[in-house]
Phi, psi and omega in degrees: 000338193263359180130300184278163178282137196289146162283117157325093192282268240230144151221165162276166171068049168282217202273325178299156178286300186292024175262358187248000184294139189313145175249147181278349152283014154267320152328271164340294190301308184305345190249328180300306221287299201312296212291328183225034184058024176264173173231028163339100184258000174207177147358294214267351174294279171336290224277306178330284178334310179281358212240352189233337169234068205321307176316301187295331208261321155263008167266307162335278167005283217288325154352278210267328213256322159103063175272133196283146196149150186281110188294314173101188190235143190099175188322170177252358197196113194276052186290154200087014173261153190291169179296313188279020184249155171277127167313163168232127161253156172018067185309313187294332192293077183288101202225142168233151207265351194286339191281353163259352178276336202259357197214004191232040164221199169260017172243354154338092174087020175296161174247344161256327156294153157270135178265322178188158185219094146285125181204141196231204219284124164334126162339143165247037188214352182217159195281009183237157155359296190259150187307138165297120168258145181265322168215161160218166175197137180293194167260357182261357148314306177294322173326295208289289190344302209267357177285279181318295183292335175293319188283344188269329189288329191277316155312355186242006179072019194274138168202190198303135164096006189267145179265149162210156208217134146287145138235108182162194206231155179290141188180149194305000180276326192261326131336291179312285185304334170308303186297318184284351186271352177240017168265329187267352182117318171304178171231125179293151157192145190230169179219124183282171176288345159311319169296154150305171164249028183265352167312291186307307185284344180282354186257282202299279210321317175291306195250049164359076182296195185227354181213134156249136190227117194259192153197148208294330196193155147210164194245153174203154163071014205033037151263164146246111181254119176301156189218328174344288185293331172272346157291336180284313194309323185297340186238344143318333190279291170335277166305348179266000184255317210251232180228025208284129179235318192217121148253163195222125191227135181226154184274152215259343205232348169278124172329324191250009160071040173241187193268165139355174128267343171299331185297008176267342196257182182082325119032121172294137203291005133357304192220160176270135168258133149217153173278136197333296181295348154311275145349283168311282175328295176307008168245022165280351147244060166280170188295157170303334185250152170271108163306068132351103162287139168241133196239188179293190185286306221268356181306115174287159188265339202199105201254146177229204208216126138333143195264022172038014180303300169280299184209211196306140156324113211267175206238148192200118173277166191229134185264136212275281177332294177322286197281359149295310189305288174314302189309316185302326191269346182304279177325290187298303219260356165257306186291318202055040186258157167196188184315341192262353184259175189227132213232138169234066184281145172265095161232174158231141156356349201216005158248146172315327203272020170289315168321312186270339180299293168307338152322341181284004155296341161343299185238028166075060165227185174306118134291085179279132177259173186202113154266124185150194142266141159321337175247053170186115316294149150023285163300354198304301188294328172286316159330260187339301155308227280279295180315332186248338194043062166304139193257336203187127191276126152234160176190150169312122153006278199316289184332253224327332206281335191270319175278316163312335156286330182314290237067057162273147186236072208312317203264358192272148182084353170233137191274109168272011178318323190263035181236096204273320177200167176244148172247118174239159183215170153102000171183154168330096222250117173265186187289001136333326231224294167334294160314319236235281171334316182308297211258333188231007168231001155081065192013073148338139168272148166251126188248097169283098174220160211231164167163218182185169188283333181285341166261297212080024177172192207268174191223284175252143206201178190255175173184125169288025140287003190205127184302139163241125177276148195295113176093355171279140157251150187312294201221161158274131150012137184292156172060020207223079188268149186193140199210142000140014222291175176255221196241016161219035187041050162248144186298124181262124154224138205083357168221154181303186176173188180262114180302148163184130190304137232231322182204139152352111180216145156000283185265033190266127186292162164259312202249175163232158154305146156040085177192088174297154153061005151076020170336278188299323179281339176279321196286308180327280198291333131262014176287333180279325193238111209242298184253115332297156191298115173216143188282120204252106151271333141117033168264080193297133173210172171261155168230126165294099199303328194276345223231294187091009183270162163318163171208129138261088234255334180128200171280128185312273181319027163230031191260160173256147210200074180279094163071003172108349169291103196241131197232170173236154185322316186313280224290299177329269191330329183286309190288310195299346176284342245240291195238003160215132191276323160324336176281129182269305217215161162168158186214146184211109139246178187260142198241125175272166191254160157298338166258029174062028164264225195205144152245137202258162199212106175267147185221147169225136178284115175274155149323095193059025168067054183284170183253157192290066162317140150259022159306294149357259194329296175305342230229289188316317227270322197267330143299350154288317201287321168289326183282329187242271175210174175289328160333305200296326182320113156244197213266355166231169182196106165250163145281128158251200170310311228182113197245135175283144180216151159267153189309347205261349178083021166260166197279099175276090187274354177299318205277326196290284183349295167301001198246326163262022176235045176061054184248154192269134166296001161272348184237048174260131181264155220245320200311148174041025175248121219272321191225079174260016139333322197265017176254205306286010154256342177271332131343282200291310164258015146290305189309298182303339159275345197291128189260094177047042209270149165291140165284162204254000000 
């Protein structure tokens, strides 16, 4: 889009020992030709085959992946319903997904595979290093565990559609209870220990769980943070709205996983406090087989939340089959991950991809988990891949883009050999995070994918059969159509658009909490494309004619649109990451005018807060100008502080945008913003800046 010819990043059968390893989709693709008599002879067959041929592509699916469950009689797909009505898969269909995470693989009942090896952030009280592991559990550990935790949860009066809830951090206890809470039928949903409690009770208060499950501390920063006192408020709140009865506490930080004993008091006599192992013992006669509830295909598993950066936080059921279906072809037939591999993401509780990250059970392989931050010490996450002998990183951009400012060097002093690829998601991946791969992972593939908390899973992804280019992501998703649209939903290539699902896929929400008549869920998701109805993730992007790869630009409603030039932030951020090393940071939004045009307004974090020359300023001004156009420029260039993120590493540029076109700093919501401290300066210089500005 800026102009140059895309770089080849990736080929298959490259240089790497693991470039060259059998792609499992192809496997796949040879068994569709077989079953239905085609000639799919590549990629770009397949994916067409899945996205035109619903029917075939999810009786395939359930098929090849030997998903367990009664199928039924009749279609696997229900056509002819508007998009924006809930679809029916495998209507007929009785399936429950924990009996498939814990039996529908080739790691079923082991005693020797590990399902997750938990661990978190080194002792500050002490000299060493390397991250504490806490727990590990086999899968015939998790079995018996989630056996146990289920028949305790069904004493507590928990059943289907009834919720259960976390505050707290990842670790095989949240595991356990995750699986056991979708073996009965029930619905999971979390929170990190990192929120407050008015984060938490704005969540918890809608969808009123029945059970909450917490822990006494967690470390983070080479701290200890008690967590006690804000569980107690959070669940006096709770309980006084819902249906909140039993917390349930473990120590997030102790060999013996048990609690503080203060963190059980103080608790509003409202509810039963007990501690995990407690909890656990009442489930000791439980039956020897776990009584799998089996629901419809489309029963959710899960409700999860919006990061509430544009306004209130939306409650999103997640369909249990659908995002059970998807996880499988993501992970195998994208990822080229299975049972031999071992997977390590750095997320927290309060992103999907924690979600999707447990989830790798799907095809009987590792969760190595990790609490803490990543940068204390540096190495913490390459220590875990070498030790655990991780197949696969995932992490935010902004990391890796953060150890290339180090000159962190990942491989010295550690054999990372077992290491195939990073999975990155949450943002735009610039020519940094490449470069950085290139020179210190011996060009590692990088699995560039896109997706949302509202699918539970990718929109766009990778595949080792197809060259990957730099700043591209490869493909959409198998069984997954998608396009480029324009403002009146026709497919654009080469020119910008809107990402937006085109047709019905698998793992597409129906509903929200507390949305009579699914108001609020038509208005996200439909409201720009009605006739026909197609699901707008409000994602701007490019397609590439030459390539057929992705571009990623940021959130549509952040895009920028200076005179009628309309770019995304993504292509600013690509030259500075690109050629200035002084620029630490920066965010680029649009400022309205008195004449009700737009000024793009950049702002940057310097290296050691140097101050912003205009030898700078010119040098950008003048590199925008060569890479994109003189349009493209922009027309202010400030230092701030400081850039907002969500925990998750994305650029909350919305809330800045409103805060410098006059929106009173009371009413940016806060929620999942890692450093909201830096909107009261973004404030301060809209007020001081403002050329009349229209409120937004």
């Amino acid at each position: 889009m800026n102009g140059k010819k895309p770089e080849i990043y990736w080929q298959p059968g490259g240089h790497r020992p693991h470039d060259d390893e059998p792609a499992f989709v192809d496997a796949f693709r040879n068994a569709v030709n077989k079953r239905f008599g085609l000639n799919l002879a590549d990629w770009w067959a397949l994916h067409e085959w899945s996205t035109t041929q619903t029917e075939q592509f999810l009786d395939m699916a359930w098929d090849y992946f030997g998903l367990i469950g009664d199928r039924g009689a009749g279609p696997s797909f229900v056509r002819g319903i508007p998009m924006d009505e809930p679809q029916q898969y495998f209507p007929n269909a009785r399936i429950n997904v924990a009996e498939n995470l814990l039996l529908g693989h080739k790691s079923a009942l082991s005693k020797t595979k590990f399902a997750m090896i938990a661990t978190v952030e080194p002792d500050p009280n002490s000299d060493a290093s390397e991250p504490v592991e806490t727990r590990r559990i086999t899968y015939y550990e998790l079995y018996d565990q989630v056996r146990r935790a289920a028949h305790a949860l069904k004493l507590l009066g928990v059943g289907p559609g009834d919720s259960v809830a976390s505050y707290a951090a990842t670790s095989c206890e949240m595991l356990i209870i995750f699986y056991a809470t979708l073996s009965i039928g029930a619905l999971f949903s979390s929170t990190p220990a990192e929120f407050g409690v008015i984060a938490v009770v704005d969540r918890y208060d809608i969808i009123k769980p029945k059970v909450l499950f917490t822990i006494d501390s967690y470390r983070y920063g080479r701290k200890e943070h008690e967590l006690s006192t804000r569980a107690r408020e959070v669940v006096k709140r709770v309980s006084a709205q819902g249906k909140l009865t039993n917390v349930v506490v473990f120590g997030q930080l102790a060999a013996d996983r048990e609690p503080a004993p203060d963190s059980l008091k103080g608790y509003v006599d409202a509810v039963k406090v007990s501690s995990f192992s407690d909890f656990i013992a009442t489930g000791a006669r439980a039956p020897p087989k776990i009584d799998f509830w089996r629901g419809p295909f489309n029963h959710p598993i899960w409700i999860v939340f919006s990061s509430g950066t544009t306004g209130k936080p939306k409650s999103i059921y997640g369909p249990g089959g659908g995002i059970l279906l998807m996880r499988k072809v993501v992970i195998n037939l994208h990822l080229n991950l299975d049972h031999r591999d071992a997977y390590l993401q750095f997320a927290t509780m309060g992103w999907i991809v924690w979600n999707m990250h447990v989830l790798f059970a799907a095809v009987g392989g590792t969760v190595v988990a990790y609490d803490g931050s990543p940068f204390h010490p540096q190495s913490v996450l390459w220590r875990l891949i070498e030790k655990y002998r991780v197949t696969q990183l995932g992490a935010s951009p902004r990391y890796i883009q953060t150890l290339a400012k180090n000159k962190f060097k990942p491989r010295e002093g550690r054999d990372l050999s077992c290491l195939k690829q990073l999975y990155t998601t949450g943002a735009p991946v610039t020519n940094d995070v490449y470069e950085f791969c290139e020179r210190e992972l011996d060009s590692i593939f990088v699995n560039n994918a896109a997706g949302g908390t509202e699918i539970g899973g990718s929109a766009l992804q990778s595949t080792h059969v197809l060259p990957a280019y730099k700043g591209e992501l490869q493909t959409p998703v198998l069984g997954v159509s998608l396009i480029a649209a324009d403002k009146d939903g026709r497919p654009q290539i080469g020119e910008e658009g809107t990402l937006v699902f085109s047709k019905p896929f698998a793992n597409m929400p129906y509903y929200f909490a507390d949305d009579p008549g699914r108001k609020r869920y038509k208005e996200t998701y439909f409201a720009d494309y009605r006739n026909p109805p197609m699901f707008n993730m409000n994602d701007s992007v490019w397609i590439n004619p030459e390539t057929r790869g992705w571009m990623m630009f940021g959130r549509a409603d952040g895009v920028l649109n200076p005179s009628g030039v309309r770019f995304g932030s993504a292509e600013l951020y690509y030259i500075l990451e690109s050629a200035f090393p002084e620029v630490d940071d920066s965010i680029a939004v649009g400022q309205q005018t008195a004449d009700n045009n737009e000024r793009v307004v950049l702002f940057l974090k310097t290296r050691g807060d140097a101050p912003v020359t205009a030898d700078l300023v010119g040098r950008i001004k003048a590199a925008v100008a060569a890479a994109l156009s003189r349009r493209h420029v922009p027309e202010v260039i400030a230092q701030c502080p400081g850039v907002p993120y969500t925990g998750s590493g994305k650029k909350v540029e919305a809330s800045v945008k409103k805060l410098i076109n006059g929106v009173a700093l009371t009413s940016i919501n806060v929620t999942g913003v890692v450093n909201p401290e830096v909107y009261k300066w973004y404030a301060a210089w809209g007020a001081a800046n403002a050329p009349k500005v229209a409120r937004l």
